[in-house]
C-alpha positions in Angstrom: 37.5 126.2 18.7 34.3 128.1 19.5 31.9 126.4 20.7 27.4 126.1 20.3 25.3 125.3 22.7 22.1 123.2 21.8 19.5 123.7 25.0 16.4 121.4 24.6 13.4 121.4 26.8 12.0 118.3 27.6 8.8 117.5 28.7 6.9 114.2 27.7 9.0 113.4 24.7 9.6 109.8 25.1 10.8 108.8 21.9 12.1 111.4 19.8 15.1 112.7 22.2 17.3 110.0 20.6 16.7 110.3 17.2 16.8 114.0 17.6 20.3 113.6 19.3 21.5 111.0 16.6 20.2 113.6 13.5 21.4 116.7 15.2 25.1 115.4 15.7 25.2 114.0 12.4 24.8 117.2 10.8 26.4 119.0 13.2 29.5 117.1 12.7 29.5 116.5 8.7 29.1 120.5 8.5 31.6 122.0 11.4 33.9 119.2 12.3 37.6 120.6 13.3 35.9 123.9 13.1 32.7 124.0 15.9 32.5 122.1 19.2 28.7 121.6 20.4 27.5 121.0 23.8 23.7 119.8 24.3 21.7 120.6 27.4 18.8 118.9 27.7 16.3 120.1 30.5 14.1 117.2 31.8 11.0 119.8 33.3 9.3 117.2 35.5 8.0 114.4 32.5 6.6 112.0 34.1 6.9 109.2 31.1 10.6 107.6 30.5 12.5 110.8 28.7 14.5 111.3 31.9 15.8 107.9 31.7 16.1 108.0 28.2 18.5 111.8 28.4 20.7 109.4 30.8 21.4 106.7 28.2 22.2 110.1 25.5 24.2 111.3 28.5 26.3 107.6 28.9 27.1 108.1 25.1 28.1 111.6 24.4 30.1 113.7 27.1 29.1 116.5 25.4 25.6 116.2 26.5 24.7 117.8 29.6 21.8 116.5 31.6 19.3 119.4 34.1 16.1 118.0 35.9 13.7 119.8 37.3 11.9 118.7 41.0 8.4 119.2 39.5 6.9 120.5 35.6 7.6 124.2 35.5 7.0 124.7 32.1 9.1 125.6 28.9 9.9 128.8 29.5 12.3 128.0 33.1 13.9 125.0 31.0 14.8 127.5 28.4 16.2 129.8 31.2 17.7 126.9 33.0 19.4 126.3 29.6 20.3 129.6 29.2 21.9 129.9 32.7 24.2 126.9 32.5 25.4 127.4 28.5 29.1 127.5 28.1 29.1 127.7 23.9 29.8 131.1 22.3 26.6 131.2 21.2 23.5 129.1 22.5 20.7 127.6 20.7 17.1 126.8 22.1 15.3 123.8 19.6 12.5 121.8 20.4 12.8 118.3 21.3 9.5 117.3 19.3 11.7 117.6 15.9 9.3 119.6 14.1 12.4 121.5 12.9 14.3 119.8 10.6 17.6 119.7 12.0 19.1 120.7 8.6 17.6 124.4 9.7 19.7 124.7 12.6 23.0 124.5 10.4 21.6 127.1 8.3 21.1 129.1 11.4 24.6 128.5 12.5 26.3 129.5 9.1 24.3 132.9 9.3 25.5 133.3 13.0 29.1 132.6 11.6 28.2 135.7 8.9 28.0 137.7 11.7 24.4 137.7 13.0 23.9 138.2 16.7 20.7 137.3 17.3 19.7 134.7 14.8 16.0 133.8 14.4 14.2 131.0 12.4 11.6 132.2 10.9 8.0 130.2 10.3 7.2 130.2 7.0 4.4 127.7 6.9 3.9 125.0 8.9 2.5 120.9 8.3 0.1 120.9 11.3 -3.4 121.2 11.9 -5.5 123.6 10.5 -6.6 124.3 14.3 -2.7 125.1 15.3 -2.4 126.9 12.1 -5.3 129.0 13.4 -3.8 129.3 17.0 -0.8 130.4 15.8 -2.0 133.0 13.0 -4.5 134.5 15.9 -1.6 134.9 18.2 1.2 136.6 16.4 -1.2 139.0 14.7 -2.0 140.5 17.8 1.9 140.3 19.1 2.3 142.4 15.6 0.9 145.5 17.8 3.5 145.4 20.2 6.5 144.0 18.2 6.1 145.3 14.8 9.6 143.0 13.8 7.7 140.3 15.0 7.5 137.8 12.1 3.8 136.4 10.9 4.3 132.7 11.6 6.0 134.3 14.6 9.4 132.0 15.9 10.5 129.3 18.4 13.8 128.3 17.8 16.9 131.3 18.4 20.1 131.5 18.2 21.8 133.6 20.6 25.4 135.3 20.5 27.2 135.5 24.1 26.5 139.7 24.1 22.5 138.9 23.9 22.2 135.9 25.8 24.5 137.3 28.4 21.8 140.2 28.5 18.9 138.0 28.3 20.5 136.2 31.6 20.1 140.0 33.5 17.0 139.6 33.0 15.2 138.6 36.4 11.3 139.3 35.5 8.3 136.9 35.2 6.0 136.1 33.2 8.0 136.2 30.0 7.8 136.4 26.8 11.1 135.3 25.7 10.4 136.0 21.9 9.4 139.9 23.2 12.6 140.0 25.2 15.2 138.9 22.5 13.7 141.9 19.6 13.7 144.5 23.0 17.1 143.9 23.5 18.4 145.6 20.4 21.0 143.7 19.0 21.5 142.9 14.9 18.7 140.2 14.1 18.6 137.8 11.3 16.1 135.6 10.2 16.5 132.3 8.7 13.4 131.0 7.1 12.2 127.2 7.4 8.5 124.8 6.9 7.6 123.7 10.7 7.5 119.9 9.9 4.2 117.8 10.7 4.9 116.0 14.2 5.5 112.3 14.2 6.2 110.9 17.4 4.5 111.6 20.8 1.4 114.5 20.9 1.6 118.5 21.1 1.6 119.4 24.9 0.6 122.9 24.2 -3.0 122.4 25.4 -5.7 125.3 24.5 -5.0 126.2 28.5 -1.5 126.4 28.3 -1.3 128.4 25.0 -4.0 130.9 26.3 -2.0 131.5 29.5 1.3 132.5 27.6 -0.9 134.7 25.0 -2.3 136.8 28.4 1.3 136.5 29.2 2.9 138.2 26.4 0.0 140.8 25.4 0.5 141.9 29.2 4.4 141.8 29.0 4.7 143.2 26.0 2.3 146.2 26.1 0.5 149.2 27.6 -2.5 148.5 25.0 -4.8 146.9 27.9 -4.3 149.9 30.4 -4.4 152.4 27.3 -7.7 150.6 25.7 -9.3 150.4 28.8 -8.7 154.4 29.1 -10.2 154.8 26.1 -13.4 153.0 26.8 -13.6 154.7 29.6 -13.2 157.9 27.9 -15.9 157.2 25.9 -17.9 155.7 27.9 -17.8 158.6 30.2 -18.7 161.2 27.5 -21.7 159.1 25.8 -23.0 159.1 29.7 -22.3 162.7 29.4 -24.1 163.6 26.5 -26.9 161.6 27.4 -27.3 163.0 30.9 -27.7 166.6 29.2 -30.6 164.9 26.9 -32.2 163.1 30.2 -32.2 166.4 32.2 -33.7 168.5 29.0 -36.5 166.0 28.4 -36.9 166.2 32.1 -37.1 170.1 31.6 -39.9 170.0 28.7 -41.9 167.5 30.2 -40.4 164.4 27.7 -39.0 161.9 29.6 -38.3 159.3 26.7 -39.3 156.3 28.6 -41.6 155.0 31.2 -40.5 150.9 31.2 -36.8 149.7 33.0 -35.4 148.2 30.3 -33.1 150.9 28.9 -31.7 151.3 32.2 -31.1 147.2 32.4 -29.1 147.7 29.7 -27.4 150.7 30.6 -26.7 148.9 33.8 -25.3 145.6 32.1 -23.6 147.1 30.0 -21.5 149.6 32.1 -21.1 146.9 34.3 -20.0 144.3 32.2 -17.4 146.7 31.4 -16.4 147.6 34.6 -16.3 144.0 34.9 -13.8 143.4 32.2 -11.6 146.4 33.3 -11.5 145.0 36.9 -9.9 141.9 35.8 -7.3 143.4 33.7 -6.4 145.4 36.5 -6.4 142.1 38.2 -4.3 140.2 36.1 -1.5 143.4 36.6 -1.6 142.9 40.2 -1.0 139.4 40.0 1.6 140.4 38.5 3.5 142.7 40.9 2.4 140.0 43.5 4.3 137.4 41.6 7.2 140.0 41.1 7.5 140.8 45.0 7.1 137.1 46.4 10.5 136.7 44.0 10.4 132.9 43.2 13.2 131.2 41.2 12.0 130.4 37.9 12.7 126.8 38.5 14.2 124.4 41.2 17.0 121.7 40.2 16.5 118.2 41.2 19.8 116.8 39.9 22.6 117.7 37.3 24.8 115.7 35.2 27.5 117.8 33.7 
């Protein structure tokens, strides 16, 4: 029988890693028994509450369950890679372990994978959180819209990935990602499976304001040219405004009209320019920081212990 691979990262979600086992399963098995096998990967990135311990009890239960712990918190995107590395199914599935999907979604998912889909992708909707993540999220995928034009508004978290495309995503040795970016490069046919993000119930959002701006600079930078290219722009017209107001400087000069006596249109002149030079310098910045990270060639994550 083929086989699907559930990978859930798990950080801080004490609490709702059993019931999510229990209702995954369940479903699992009332919808693909003597026709799907599953395997479950849960990726412990460094929590520091009782989820580890809590994988190990799933673990003494199910021998399908596979168990991958990180030395230290490198965030979601290694445990996804992690997940990705170590998946034996036919196709793999990356789900949260916060159960803000309902599990019922991911057999939907599965049944359009067994149609034929490739890369299957489930699609926000609408969503029962906060008006504020509501807002984050809106913000965020508008502006990933410029690079990734497929890119769904409520933008996606949960894949499903045929062996061809995750095999290729697994090539892929680059950091910084933005996984979501990566799967629509890559080609393959993509499906999209719609569903309501659930509100959350048990434990808090770990996504903090910090953490969600990082992985926006992230993407925008992974994903496109547009910073370099805008900043070329600006420049351009910076440049010819400075131009064009030279020539009117130098004629006034000429005529015996200088325009001004006092400093303050050259204060602004001077703030302004440099404010932008500024802002250019720390694009260019966060690009070299890049490369850096790129050359020192780091693994994406370290293993502390596996239980397979």
């Amino acid at each position: 029988m083929k086989c699907i691979t559930f990978v859930v990262p798990v950080y801080r979600n004490e609490g709702s890693l059993k019931p999510l086992h229990k209702s995954l399963v369940s479903e699992f098995i009332n919808n693909f028994k003597g026709e799907l096998e599953y395997e479950i990967i849960f990726v412990n990135d460094g929590s520091d509450d009782k989820s580890y311990a809590e994988i190990l009890e799933i673990k003494a239960i199910d021998d399908n369950v596979k168990v991958i712990s990180f030395s230290r918190n490198f965030g979601q995107m290694g445990a996804i890679l992690a997940g990705w590395k170590y998946a034996k199914g036919d196709a793999a599935m990356n789900i949260s372990a916060d159960m803000q999907e309902p599990t019922g979604h991911y057999i939907n998912m599965i049944n359009e994978w067994k149609r034929g889909g490739e890369v299957v992708i489930g699609m926000r909707e609408n969503r029962e959180d906060s008006a504020t993540a509501k807002l984050k999220s809106v913000v965020f995928y508008r502006l990933m819209r410029y690079a990734f034009p497929q890119m769904p508004k409520g933008g996606f978290d949960v894949t499903l990935l045929d062996r061809k495309p995750l095999d290729a995503l697994n090539e892929f040795t680059e950091r910084g990602r933005f996984y979501q970016g990566n799967i629509l490069w890559l080609g393959f046919d993509v499906r999209y499976v719609p569903y309501t993000r659930l509100k959350r119930t048990i434990g808090k959002s770990q996504n903090s304001v910090r953490k969600m701006l990082a992985y926006s600079i992230n993407a925008f930078l992974n994903a496109t040219y547009l910073p370099i290219r805008l900043m070329t722009g600006i420049g351009m017209i910076t440049a010819l405004l400075g131009f064009i107001y030279a020539i009117v400087i130098i004629y006034a000069y000429l005529v015996n009209r200088v325009p001004f006596t006092g400093w303050a249109p050259i204060m602004v002149l001077i703030l302004v320019i440099g404010g932008l030079i500024m802002l250019m310098l720390g694009i260019i910045g966060e690009y070299i920081w890049r490369i850096l990270d790129e050359t020192r060639n780091r693994p994406h994550y370290i293993i502390k212990d596996k239980h397979f």
